[in-house]
N, C-alpha and C positions, 0 to 999 in steps of 0.2 A: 564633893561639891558638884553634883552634875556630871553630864558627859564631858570627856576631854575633849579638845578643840581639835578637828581633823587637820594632820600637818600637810602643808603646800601642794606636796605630791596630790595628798589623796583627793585633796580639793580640785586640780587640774582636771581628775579622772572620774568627777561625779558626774559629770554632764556631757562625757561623751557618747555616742549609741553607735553601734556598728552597721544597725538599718539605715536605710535612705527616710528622708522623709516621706511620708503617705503621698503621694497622689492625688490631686486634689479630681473630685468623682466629675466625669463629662456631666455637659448639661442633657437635660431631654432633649433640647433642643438639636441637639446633633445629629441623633438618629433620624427626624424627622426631617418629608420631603418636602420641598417649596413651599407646595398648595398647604401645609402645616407646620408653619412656623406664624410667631406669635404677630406680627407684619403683618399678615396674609390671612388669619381669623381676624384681626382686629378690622381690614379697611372690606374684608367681606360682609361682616354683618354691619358696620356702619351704614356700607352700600347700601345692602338691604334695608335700613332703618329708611336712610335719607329717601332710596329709592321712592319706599309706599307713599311717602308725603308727597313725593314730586311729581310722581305722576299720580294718584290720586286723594291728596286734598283731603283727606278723612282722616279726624286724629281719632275714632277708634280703628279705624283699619289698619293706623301703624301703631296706635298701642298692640295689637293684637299679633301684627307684625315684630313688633318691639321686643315685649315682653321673652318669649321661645329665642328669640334671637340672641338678646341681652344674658339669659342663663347658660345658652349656651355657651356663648364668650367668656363667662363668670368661672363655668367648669373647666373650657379649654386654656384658658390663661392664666388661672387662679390656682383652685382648685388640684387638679389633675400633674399639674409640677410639685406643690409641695408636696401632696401623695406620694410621687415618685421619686423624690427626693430620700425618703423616709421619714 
């Protein structure tokens, strides 16, 4: 009628492991200096966004502005962590 039922002992000792638990893996962000941390892309190219309006008034000059700026951020924020993640 099926398996027999594992007795008390055996059950205490099914869920023990004699490794540590894993390590959970550093972020990217760790290795990375000041001027590259997710902070410091994000209020850079904001800057830059806000920048081209403020001083020159032309919404293609800051789409043009925008656009390179915004991928970039896209890649360096997005992108390129969960890459390295695996």
């Amino acid at each position: 009628r099926g398996d027999p039922k594992p007795s008390e002992p055996e059950l205490m000792f099914t869920h023990v492991t004699l490794l540590p638990p894993p390590m959970p893996s550093p972020s990217i962000w760790t290795y990375k200096p000041w001027w590259c941390q997710p902070w410091s892309i994000l209020l850079t190219g904001l800057g830059l966004i806000a920048g081209s309006w403020l001083l020159f008034h032309l919404w293609w000059l800051t789409l043009l502005v925008g656009l390179p700026v915004t991928a970039w951020m896209v890649y360096f924020l997005v992108i390129y962590p969960r890459v390295s993640d695996g």
